[in-house]
N, C-alpha and C positions, 0 to 999 in steps of 0.2 A: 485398487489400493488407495487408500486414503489416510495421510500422515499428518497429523496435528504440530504446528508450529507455536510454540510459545515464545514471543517476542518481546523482548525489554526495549521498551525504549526511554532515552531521557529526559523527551519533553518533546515539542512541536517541533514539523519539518521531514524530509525527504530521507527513512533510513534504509539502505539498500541489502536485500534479505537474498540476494540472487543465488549466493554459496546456498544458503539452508533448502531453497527451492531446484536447484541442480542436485544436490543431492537425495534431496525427496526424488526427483525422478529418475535417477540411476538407482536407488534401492527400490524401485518398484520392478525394475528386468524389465520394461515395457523399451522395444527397438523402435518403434514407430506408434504414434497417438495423438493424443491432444489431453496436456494439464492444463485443469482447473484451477487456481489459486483462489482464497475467497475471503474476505477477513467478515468475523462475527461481530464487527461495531458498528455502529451508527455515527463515532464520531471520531473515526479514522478510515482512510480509503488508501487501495491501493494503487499504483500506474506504473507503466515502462516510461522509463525515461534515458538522456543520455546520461551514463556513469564516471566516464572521463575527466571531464572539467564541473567541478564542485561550484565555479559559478553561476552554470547553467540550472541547478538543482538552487539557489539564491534565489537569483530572479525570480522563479515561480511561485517558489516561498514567498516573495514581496509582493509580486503580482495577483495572488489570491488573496493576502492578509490587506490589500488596496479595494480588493474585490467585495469583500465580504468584512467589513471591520466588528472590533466589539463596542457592546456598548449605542448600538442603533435606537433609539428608539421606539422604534417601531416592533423590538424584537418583547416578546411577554413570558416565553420559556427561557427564564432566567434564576434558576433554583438552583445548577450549582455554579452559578458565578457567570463572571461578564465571558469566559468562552464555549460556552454552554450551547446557546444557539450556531453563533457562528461556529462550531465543528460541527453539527450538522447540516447545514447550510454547506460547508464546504467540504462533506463525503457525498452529501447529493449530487453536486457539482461535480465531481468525481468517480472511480469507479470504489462496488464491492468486488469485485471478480473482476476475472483476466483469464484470458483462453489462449495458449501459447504450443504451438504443434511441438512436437517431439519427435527428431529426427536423431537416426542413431546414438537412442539411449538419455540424449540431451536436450536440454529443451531451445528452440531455435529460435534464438534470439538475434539480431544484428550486434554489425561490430563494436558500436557505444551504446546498445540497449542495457539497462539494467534494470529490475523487477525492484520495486522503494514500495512502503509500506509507509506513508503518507499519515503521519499524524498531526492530528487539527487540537488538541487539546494542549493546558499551558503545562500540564508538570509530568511528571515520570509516570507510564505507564506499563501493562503487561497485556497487551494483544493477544487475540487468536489466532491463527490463519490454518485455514487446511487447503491440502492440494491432495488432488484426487489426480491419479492418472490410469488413462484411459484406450485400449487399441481402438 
């Protein structure tokens, strides 16, 4: 089964999709497997991270936007504006996919993991993401 995610988000940073992916894999009936998660851009990425404290989702924020600034230089793929490069720069850096077992019905995640759909780009967007799951 493979279930198409259409994601809003309202600009750059860390937005946690974990419900929409918990439910993509309880409506597939799969008791034991392993989900895909996968987003179709180049200039947003996904990761597990902790969910709990909102400052720990911050700091990564700051520490990548330290990492990879706009406005380099050296950067030439610069056509649609100064965060153009840098979100791709910073999905490379990161992951498209995520591979997360599924153990009765859910997917098994730790107890401050949460599945974020990681966007690098400055204004509101509409992602894709599918999850496919699998015995």
């Amino acid at each position: 089964m493979i279930r198409k995610l259409d994601v809003e988000v309202p600009g750059p940073g860390l937005h946690e999709i974990t419900d929409r992916v918990v439910a993509a894999v309880a409506e597939s009936g799969v008791d034991e497997g392993l989900a895909t998660v996968f987003i179709q851009h180049t200039s947003a990425s996904l990761t597990i991270q902790e969910n709990a404290d909102p400052s720990a989702r911050r700091d990564l924020e700051n520490w990548l936007d330290r990492l990879v600034p706009e406005n380099d230089s050296l950067y030439t793929h610069t056509a649609e504006g100064p965060d153009d490069m840098p979100s791709h720069i910073k999905a490379a850096l990161t992951d498209c996919s995520l591979s997360i077992p599924v153990l009765a019905g859910r997917p098994a995640l730790g107890t401050w993991q949460g599945i974020f759909l990681w966007e690098h780009r400055a204004r509101r967007r509409r992602r894709t993401v599918l999850v496919h799951v699998g015995e």
